[in-house]
DRENNU-34015 format. One line per 10 residues: for each residue z, y, x of N, C-alpha, C. Coordinates in steps of 0.05 Angstrom, whole numbers, padded with zeros to 5 digits. Layout:
N
Z,Y,X,Z,Y,X,Z,Y,X ~ ...
This chain:
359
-02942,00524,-00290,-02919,00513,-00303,-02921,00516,-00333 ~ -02924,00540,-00340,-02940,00545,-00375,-02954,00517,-00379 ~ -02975,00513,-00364,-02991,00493,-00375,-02977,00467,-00380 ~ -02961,00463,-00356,-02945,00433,-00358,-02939,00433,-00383 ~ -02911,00455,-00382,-02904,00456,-00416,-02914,00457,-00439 ~ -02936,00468,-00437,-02945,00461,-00468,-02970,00433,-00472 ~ -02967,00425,-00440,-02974,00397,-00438,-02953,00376,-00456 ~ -02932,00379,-00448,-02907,00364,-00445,-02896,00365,-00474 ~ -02905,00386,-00489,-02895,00398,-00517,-02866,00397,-00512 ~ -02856,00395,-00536,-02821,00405,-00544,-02799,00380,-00557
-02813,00355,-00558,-02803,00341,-00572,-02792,00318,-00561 ~ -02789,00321,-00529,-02774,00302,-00517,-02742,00301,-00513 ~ -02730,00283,-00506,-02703,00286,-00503,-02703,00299,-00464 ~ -02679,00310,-00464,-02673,00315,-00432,-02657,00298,-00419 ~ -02657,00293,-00390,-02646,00275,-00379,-02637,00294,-00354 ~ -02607,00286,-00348,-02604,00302,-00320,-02596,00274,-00306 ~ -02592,00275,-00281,-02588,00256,-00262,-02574,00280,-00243 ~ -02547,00265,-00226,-02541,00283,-00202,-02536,00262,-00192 ~ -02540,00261,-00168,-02529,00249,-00137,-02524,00258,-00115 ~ -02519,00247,-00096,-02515,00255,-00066,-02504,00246,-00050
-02496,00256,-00025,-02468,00242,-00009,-02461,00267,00013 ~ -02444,00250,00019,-02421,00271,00044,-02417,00254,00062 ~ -02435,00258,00086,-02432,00247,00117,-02410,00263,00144 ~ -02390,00247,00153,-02381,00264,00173,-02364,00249,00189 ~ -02347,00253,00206,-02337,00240,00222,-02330,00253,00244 ~ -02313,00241,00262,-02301,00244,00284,-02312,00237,00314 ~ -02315,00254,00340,-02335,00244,00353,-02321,00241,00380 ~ -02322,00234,00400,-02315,00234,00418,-02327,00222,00441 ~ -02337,00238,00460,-02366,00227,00488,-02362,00223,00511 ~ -02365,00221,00530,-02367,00213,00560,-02386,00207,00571
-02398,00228,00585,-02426,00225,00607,-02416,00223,00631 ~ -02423,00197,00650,-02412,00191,00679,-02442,00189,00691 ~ -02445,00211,00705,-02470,00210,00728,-02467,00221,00751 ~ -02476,00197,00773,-02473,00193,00802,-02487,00222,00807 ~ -02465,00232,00825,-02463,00261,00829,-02454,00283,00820 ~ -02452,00276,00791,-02436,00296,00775,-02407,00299,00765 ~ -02396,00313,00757,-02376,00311,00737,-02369,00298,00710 ~ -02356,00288,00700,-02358,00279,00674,-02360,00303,00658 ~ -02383,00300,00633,-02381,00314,00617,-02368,00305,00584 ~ -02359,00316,00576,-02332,00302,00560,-02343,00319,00523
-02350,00309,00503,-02356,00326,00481,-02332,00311,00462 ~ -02316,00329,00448,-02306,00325,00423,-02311,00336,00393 ~ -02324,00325,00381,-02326,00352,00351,-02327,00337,00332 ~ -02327,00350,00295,-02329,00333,00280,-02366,00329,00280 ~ -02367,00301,00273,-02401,00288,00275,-02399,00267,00269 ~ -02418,00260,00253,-02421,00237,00242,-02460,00229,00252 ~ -02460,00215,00274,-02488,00208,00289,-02507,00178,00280 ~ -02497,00186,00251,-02515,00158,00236,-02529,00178,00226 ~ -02548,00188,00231,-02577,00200,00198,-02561,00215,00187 ~ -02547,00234,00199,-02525,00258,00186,-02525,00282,00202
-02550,00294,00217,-02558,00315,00231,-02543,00314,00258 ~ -02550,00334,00271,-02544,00344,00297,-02518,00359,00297 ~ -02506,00373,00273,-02482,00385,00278,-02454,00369,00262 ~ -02439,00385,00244,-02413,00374,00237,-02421,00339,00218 ~ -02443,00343,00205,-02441,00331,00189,-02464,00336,00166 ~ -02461,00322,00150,-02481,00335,00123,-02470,00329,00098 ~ -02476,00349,00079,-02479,00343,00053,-02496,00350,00036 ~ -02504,00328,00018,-02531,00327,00007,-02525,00325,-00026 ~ -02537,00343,-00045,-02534,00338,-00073,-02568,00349,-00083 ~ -02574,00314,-00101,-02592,00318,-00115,-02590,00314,-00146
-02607,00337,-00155,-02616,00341,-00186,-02641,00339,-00191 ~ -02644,00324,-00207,-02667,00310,-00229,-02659,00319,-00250 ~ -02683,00329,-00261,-02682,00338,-00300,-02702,00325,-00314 ~ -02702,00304,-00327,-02730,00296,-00333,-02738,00300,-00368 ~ -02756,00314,-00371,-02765,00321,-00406,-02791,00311,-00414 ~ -02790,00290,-00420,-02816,00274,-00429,-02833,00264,-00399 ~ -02855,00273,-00412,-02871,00271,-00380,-02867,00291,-00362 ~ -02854,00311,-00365,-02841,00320,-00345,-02818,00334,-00324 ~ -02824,00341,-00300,-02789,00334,-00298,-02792,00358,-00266 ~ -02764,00356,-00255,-02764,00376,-00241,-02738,00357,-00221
-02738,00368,-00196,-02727,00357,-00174,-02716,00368,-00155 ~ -02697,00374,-00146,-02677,00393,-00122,-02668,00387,-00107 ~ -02666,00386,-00085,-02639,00378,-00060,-02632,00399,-00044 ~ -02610,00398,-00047,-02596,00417,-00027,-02581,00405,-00008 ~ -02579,00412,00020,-02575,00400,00047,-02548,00424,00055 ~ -02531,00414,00065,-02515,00429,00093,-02510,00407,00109 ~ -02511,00417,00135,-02506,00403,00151,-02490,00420,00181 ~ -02482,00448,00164,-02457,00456,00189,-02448,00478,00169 ~ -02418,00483,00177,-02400,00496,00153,-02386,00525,00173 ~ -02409,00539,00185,-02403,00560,00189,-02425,00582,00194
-02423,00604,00193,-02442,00629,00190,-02464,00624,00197 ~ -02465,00609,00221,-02497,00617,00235,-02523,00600,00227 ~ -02516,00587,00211,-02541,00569,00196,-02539,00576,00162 ~ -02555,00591,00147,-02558,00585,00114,-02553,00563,00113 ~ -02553,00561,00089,-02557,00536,00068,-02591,00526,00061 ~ -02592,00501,00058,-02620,00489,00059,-02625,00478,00031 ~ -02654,00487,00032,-02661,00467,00004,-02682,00452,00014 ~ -02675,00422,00016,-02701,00403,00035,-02723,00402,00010 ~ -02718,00407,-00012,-02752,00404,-00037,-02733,00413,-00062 ~ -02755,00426,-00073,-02749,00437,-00094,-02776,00431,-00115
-02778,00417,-00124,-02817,00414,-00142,-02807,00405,-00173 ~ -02829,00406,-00182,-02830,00403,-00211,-02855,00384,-00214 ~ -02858,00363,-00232,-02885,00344,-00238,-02888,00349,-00264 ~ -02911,00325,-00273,-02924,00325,-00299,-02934,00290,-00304 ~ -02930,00275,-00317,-02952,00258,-00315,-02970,00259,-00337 ~ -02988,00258,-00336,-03013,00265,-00347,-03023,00236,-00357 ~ -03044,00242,-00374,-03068,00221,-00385,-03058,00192,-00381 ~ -03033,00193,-00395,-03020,00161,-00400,-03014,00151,-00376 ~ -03002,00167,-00356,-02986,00163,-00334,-03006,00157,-00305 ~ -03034,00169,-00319,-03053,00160,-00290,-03058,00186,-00277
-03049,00205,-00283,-03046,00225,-00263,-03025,00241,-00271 ~ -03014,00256,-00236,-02985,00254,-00232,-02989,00281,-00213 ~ -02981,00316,-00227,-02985,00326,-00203,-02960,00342,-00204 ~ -02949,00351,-00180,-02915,00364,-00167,-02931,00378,-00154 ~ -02917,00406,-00159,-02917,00429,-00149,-02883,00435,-00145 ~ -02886,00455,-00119,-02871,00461,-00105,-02857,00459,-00073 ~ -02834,00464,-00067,-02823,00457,-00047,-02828,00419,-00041 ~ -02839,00407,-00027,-02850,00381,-00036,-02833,00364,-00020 ~ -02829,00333,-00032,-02816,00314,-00019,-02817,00292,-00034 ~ -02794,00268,-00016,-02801,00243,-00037,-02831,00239,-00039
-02852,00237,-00016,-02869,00238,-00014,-02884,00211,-00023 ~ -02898,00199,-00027,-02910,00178,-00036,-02926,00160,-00025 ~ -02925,00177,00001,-02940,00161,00032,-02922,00167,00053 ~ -02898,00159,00058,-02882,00169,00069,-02882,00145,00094 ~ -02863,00146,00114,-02856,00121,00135,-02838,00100,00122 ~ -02820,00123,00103,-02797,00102,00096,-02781,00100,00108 ~ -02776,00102,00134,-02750,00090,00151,-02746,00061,00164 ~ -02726,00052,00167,-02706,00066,00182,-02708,00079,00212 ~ -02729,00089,00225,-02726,00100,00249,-02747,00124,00249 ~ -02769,00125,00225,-02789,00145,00220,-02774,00155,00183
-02768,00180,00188,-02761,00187,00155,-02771,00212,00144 ~ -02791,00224,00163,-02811,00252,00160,-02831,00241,00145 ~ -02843,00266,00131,-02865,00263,00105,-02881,00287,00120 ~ -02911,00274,00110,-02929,00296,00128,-02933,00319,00110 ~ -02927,00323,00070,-02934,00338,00061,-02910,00345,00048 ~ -02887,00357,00067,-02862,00368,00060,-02860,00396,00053 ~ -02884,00407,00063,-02884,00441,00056,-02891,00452,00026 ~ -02894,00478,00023,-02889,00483,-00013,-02925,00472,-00009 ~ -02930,00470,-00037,-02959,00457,-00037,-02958,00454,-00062 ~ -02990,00432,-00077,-02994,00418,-00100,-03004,00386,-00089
-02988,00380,-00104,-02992,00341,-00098,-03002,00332,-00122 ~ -03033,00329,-00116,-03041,00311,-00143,-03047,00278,-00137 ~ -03036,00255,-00152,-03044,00233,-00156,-03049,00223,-00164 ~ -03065,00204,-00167,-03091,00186,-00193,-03070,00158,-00181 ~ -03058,00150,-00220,-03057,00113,-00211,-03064,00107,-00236 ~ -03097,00090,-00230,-03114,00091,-00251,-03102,00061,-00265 ~ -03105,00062,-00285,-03097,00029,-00304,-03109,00009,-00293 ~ -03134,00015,-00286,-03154,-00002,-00286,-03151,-00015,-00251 ~ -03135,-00009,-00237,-03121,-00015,-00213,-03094,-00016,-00212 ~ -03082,-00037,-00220,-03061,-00036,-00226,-03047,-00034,-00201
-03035,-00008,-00189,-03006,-00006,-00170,-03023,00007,-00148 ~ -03048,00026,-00158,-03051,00040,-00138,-03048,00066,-00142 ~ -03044,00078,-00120,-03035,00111,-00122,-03058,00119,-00095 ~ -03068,00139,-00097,-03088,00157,-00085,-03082,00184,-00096 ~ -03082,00196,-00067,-03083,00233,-00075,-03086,00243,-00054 ~ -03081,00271,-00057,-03086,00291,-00032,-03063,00316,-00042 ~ -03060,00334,-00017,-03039,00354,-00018,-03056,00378,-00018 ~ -03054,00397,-00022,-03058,00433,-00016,-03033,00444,-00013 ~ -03034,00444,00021,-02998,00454,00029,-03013,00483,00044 ~ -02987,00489,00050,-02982,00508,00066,-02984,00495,00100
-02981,00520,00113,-02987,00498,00140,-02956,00489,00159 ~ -02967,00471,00174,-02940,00457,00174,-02920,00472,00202 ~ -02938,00491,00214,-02923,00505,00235,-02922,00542,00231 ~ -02919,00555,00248,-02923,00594,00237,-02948,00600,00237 ~ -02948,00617,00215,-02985,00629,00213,-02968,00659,00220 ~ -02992,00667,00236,-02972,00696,00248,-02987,00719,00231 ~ -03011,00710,00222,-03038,00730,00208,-03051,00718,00184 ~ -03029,00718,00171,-03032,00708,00137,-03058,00729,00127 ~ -03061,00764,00141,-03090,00770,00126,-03113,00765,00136 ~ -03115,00750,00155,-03138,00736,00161,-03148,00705,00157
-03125,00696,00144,-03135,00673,00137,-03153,00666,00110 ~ -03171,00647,00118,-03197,00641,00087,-03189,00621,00081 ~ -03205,00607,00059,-03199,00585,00043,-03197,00569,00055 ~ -03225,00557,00073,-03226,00541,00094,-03203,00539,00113 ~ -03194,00553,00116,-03166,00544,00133,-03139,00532,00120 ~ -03135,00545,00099,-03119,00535,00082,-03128,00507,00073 ~ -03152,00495,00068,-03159,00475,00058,-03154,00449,00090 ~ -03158,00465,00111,-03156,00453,00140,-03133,00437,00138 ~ -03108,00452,00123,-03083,00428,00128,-03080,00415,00102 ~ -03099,00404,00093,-03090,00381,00070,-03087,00357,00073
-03079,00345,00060,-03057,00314,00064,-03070,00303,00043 ~ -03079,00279,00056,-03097,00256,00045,-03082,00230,00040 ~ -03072,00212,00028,-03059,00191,00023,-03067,00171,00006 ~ -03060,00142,00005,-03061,00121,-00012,-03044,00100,-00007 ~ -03027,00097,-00023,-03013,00075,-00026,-03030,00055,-00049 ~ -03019,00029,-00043,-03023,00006,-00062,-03004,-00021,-00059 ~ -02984,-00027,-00089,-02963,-00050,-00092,-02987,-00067,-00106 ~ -02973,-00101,-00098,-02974,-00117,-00119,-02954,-00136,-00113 ~ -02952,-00155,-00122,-02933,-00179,-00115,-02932,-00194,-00090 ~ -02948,-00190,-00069,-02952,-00195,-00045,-02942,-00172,-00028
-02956,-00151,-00031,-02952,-00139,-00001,-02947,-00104,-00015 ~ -02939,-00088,-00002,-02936,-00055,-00004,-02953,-00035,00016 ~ -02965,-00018,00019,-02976,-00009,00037,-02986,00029,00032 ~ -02973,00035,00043,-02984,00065,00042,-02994,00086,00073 ~ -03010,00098,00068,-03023,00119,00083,-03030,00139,00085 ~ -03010,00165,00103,-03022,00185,00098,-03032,00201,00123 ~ -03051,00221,00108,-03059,00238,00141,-03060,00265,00130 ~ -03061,00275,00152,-03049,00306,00155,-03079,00318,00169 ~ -03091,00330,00158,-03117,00348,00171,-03107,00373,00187 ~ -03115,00385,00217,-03106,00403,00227,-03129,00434,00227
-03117,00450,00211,-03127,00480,00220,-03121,00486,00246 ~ -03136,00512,00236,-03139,00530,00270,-03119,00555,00267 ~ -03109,00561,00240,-03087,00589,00243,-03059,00583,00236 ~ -03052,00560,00237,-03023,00561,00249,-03016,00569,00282 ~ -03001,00572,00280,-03001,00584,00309,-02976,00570,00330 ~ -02993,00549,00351,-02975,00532,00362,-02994,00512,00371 ~ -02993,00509,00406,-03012,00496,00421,-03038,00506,00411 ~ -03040,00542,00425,-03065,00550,00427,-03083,00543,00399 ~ -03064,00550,00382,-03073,00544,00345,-03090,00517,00339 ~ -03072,00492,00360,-03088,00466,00345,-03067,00449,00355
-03045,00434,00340,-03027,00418,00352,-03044,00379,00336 ~ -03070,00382,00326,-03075,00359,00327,-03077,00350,00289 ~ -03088,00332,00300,-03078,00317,00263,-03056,00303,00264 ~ -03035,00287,00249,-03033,00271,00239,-03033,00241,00220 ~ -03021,00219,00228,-03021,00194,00211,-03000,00182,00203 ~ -02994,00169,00188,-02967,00159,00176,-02971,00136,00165 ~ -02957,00116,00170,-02969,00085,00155,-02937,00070,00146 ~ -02949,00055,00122,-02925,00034,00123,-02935,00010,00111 ~ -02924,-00017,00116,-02937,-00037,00114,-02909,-00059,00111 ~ -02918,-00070,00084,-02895,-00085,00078,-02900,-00113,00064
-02894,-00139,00072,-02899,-00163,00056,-02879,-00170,00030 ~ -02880,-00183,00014,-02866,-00189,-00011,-02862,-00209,-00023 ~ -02864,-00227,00001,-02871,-00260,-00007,-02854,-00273,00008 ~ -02841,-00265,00036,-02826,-00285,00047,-02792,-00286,00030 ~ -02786,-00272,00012,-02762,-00272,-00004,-02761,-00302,-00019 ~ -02787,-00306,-00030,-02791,-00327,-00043,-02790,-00353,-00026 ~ -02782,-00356,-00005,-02779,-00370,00014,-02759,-00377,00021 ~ -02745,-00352,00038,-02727,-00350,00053,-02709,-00327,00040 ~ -02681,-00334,00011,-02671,-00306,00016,-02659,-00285,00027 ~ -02668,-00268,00020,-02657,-00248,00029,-02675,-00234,00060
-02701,-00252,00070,-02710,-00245,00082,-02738,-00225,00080 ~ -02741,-00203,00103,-02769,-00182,00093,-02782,-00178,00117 ~ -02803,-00176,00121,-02817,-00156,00145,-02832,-00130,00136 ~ -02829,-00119,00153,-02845,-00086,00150,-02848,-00075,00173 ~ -02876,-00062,00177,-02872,-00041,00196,-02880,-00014,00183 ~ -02875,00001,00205,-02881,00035,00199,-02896,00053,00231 ~ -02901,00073,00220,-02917,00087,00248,-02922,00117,00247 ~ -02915,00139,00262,-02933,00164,00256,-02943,00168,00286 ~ -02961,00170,00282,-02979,00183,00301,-02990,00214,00297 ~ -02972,00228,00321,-02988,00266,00322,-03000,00266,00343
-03009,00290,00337,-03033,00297,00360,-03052,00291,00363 ~ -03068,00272,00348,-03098,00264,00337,-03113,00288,00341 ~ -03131,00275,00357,-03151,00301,00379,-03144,00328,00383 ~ -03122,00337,00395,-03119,00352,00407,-03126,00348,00437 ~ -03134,00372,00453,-03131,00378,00481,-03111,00380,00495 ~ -03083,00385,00489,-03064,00389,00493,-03049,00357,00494 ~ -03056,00340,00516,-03044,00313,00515,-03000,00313,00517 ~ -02991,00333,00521,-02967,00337,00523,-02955,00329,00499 ~ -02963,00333,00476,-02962,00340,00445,-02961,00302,00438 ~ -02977,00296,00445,-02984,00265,00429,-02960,00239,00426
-02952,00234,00416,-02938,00209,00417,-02946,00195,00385 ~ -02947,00171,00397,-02948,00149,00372,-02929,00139,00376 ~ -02915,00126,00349,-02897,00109,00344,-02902,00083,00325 ~ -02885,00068,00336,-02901,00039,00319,-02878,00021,00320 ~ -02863,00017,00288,-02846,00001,00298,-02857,-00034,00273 ~ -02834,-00047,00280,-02842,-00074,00272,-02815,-00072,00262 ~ -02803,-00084,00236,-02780,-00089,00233,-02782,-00122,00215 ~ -02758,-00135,00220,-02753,-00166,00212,-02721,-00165,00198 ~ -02721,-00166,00177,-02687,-00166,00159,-02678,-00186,00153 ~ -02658,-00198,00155,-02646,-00223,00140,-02619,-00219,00128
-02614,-00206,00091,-02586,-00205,00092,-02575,-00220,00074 ~ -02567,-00231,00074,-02542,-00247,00050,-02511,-00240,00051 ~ -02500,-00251,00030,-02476,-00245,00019,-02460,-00255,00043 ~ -02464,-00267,00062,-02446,-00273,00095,-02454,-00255,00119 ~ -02474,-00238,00106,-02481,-00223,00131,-02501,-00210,00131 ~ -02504,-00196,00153,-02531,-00183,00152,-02542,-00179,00181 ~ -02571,-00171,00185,-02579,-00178,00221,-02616,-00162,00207 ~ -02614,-00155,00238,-02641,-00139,00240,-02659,-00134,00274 ~ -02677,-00146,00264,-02697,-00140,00288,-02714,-00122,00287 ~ -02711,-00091,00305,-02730,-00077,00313,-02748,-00071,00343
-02780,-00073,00340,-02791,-00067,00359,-02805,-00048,00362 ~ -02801,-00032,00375,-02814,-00001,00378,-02841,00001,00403 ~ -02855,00015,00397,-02876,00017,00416,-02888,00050,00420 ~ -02873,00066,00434,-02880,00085,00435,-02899,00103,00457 ~ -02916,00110,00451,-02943,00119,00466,-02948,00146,00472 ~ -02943,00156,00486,-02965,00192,00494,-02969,00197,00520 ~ -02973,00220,00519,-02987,00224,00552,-02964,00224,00568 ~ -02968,00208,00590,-02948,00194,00608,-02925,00186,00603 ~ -02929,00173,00584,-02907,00170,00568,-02908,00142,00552 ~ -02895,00123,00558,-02897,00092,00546,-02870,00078,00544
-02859,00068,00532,-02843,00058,00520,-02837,00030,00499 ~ -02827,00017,00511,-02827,-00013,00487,-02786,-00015,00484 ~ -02787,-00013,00451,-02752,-00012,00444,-02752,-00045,00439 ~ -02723,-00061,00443,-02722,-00072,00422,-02690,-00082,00418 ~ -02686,-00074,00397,-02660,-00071,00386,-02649,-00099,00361 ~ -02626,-00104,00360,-02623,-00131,00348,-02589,-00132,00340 ~ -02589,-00133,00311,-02561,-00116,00300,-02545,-00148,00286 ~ -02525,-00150,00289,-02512,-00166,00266,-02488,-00164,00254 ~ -02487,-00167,00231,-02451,-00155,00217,-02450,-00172,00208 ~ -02427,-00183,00207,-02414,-00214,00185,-02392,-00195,00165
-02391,-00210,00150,-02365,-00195,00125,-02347,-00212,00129 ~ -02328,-00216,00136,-02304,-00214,00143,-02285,-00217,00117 ~ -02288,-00203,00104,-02287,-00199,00074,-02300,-00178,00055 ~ -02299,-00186,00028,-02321,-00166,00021,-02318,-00136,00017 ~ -02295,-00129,00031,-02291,-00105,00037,-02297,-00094,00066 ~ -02298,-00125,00083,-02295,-00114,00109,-02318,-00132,00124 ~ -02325,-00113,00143,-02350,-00124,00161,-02353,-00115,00181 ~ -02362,-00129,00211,-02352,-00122,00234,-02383,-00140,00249 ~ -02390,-00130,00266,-02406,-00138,00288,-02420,-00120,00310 ~ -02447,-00127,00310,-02452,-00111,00340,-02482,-00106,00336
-02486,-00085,00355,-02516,-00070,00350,-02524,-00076,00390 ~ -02544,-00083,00391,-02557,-00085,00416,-02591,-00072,00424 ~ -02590,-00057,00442,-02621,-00036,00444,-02626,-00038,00476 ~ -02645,-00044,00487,-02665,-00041,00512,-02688,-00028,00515 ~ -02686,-00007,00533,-02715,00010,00523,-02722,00003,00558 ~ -02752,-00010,00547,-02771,-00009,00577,-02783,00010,00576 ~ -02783,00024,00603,-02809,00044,00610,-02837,00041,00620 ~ -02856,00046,00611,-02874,00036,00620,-02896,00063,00633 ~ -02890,00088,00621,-02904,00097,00630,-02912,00110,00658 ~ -02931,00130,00676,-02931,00126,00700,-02917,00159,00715
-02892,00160,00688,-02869,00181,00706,-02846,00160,00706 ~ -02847,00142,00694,-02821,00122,00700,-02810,00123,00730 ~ -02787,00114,00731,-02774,00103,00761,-02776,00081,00762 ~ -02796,00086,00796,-02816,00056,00796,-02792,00036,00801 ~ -02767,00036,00816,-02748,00015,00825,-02730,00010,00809 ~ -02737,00020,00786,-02719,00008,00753,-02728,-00009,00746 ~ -02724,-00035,00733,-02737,-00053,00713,-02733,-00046,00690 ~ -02716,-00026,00677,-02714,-00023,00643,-02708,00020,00655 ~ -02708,00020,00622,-02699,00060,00622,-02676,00053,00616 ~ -02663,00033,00598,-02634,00044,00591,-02632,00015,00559
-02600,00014,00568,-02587,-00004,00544,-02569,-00001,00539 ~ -02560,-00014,00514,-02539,-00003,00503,-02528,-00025,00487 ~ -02495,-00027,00481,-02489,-00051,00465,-02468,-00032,00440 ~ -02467,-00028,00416,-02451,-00021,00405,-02436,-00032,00379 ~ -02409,-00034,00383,-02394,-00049,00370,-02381,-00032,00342 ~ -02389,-00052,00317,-02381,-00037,00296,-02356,-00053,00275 ~ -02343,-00035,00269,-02319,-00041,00244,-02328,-00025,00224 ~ -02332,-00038,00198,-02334,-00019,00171,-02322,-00027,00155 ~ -02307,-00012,00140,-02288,-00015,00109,-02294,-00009,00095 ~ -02305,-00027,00066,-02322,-00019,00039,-02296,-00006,00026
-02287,00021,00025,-02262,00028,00000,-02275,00017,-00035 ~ -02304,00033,-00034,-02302,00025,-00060,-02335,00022,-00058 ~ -02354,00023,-00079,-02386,00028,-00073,-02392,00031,-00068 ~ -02377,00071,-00070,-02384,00094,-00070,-02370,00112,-00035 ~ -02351,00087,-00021,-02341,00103,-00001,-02341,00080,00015 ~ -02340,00086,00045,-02329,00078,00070,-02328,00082,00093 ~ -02307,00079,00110,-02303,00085,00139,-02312,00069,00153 ~ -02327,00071,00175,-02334,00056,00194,-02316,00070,00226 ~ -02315,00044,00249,-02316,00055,00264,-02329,00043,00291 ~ -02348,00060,00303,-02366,00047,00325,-02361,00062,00355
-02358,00036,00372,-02357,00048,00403,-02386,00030,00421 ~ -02398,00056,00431,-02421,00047,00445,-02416,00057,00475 ~ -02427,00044,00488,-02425,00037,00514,-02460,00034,00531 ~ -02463,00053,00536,-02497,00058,00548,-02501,00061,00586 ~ -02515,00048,00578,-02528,00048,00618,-02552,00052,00620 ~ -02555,00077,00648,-02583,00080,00645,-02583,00085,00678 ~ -02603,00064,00691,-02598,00072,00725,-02630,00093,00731 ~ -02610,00117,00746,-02640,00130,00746,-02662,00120,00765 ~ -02643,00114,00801,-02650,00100,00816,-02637,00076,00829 ~ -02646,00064,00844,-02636,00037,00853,-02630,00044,00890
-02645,00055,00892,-02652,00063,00932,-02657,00094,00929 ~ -02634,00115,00935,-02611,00101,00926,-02601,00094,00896 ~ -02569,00083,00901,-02563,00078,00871,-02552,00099,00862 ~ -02566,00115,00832,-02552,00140,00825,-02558,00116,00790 ~ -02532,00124,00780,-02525,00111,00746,-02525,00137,00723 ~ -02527,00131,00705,-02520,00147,00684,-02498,00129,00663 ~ -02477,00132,00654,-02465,00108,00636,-02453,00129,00617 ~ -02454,00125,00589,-02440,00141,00566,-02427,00123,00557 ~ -02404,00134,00545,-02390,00122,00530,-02372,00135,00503 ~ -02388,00129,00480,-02369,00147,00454,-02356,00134,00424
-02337,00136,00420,-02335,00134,00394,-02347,00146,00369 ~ -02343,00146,00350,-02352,00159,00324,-02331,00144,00298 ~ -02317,00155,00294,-02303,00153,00271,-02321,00162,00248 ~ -02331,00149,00228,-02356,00163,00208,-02340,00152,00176 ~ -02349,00176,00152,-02340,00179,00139,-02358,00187,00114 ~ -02361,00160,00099,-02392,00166,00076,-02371,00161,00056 ~ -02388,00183,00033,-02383,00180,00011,-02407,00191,-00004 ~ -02421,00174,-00024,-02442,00173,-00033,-02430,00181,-00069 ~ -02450,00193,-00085,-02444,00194,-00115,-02464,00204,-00127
């Protein structure tokens, strides 16, 4: 950090930036399965990308001083004793030699080979580490680097570990933009002293792949896919799943609609999603439509006298208050038959009252 700074000298201006949001909501469930009892959940939850418990709140700080700059987020996502408080990255950068090299140290994120989303939103080099990147002039819109992290599961015998093992989990990546297309890649190398699946849970891969030309066509329209694949040569086939989705967007100022297809792979374990969303605005405060998902099973623990694993239709209302706020409210309705001979069902049914406010 010394060095940054007297890289960076003293004669820049400072810049702060804060943001964030506050996810939460109202929940209410119903599990009906042949043979059982209903099981009934009420709590506050908000089950859009807002954790597993009450809710979340997220506030980020950026400081930026010339070429360099520093970065924070802090996470809650349940408002009582038994969980701390989280900091999802905490790092500091530099850009260097007329902006062609770029290196962050620290708690790491906002990764630069990331999935992106919306159904993959994990980074393979999230742990504390050094992220160096080359985006040379002379290639205009490419980024290449590598990580020196920590490892991504428990090391139980930190005094026996050597260089070589530490070097075992580094994160290799390259992205490259131009006016056509977006594309980034990263991989995750696996050591032997973390400790988890007999100290080898595999490598990882991460991809994203994006065109930039059909806008000029058709507005408001995009395709992209994304993918992580774990478990890259491990022995332990339990561990492995790939994911692979395809996404197709079309939104304009009357609406908006989305096609996703998922293809998910591991040991005995196969799966094809495909999900197909549409909202009309109503007015430009208000917007209302429907979300639709079918997941086939394919793999060979499926239930052979099913033709699908499970679908779902979910109906949405949302109210824009202002930018920066709005209420939505969605009721889904899911079926999932376990068997046919005999017939045993699974059917859920929940609301979610949800409550964003972004700033």
């Amino acid at each position: 950090m010394l060095l940054i700074l007297g890289l960076a000298g003293a004669a820049y201006t400072q810049t702060l930036q804060l943001s964030g949001e506050m996810k939460t909501g109202l929940y209410w469930g119903r599990t009906d399965a042949t043979g059982n009892p209903p099981e009934i959940t009420v709590k506050m939850y908000n089950n859009d990308d807002a954790g597993n418990l009450e809710g979340r709140f997220r506030m980020n700080l950026q400081l930026t001083h010339g070429i360099m700059g520093m970065k924070v987020r802090f996470e809650q996502t349940t408002w009582t004793s038994m969980q701390a408080n989280q900091w999802a990255f905490a790092f500091a950068w530099a850009n260097l030699i007329d902006n062609q090299l770029k290196v962050t140290v620290g708690k790491l994120g906002e990764s630069p080979w990331s999935a992106g989303g919306p159904d993959i939103w994990q980074e393979l080099d999230n742990q504390v580490g050094i992220r160096t990147e080359v985006m040379p002039h002379i290639v205009p819109g490419l980024d290449i680097g590598f990580v020196l992290n920590g490892w991504n599961n428990s090391n139980y015998f930190p005094g026996k570990n050597t260089l070589s093992d530490m070097l075992m989990e580094t994160v290799m990546g390259v992205a490259y933009t131009n006016d056509y297309f977006h594309g980034r890649f990263g991989w995750r190398l696996d050591g032997k002293s973390d400790v988890y699946n007999m100290e080898s849970e595999g490598m990882e891969m991460m991809y994203r792949l994006e065109e930039r030309v059909l806008k000029n066509y058709v507005d408001g329209l995009s395709v992209w896919a994304n993918g992580w694949w774990k478990g890259i040569g491990t022995k332990d086939l339990d561990i492995k799943l790939d994911q692979n989705w395809l996404y197709a967007q079309w939104n304009r100022s009357e609406f908006s609609s989305q096609l996703r297809l998922g293809y998910l792979v591991g040991a005995n374990y196969q799966e094809f999603d495909t999900r197909l969303q549409f909202y009309y605005n109503v007015f430009p405060w208000l917007s209302a439509g429907a979300a639709g998902t079918i997941r086939i099973d394919g793999g060979v623990n499926k239930v052979r006298d099913v033709p699908y694993k499970n679908w779902f239709i979910e109906p949405l209302v949302k109210a824009t208050l202002n930018p920066n706020t709005y209420i939505a409210f969605v009721y889904h309705y899911e079926y999932e038959p376990i068997s046919l001979t005999p017939e045993k069902i699974m059917q859920t049914n929940w609301f979610n009252l949800r409550v964003v406010y972004t700033f």
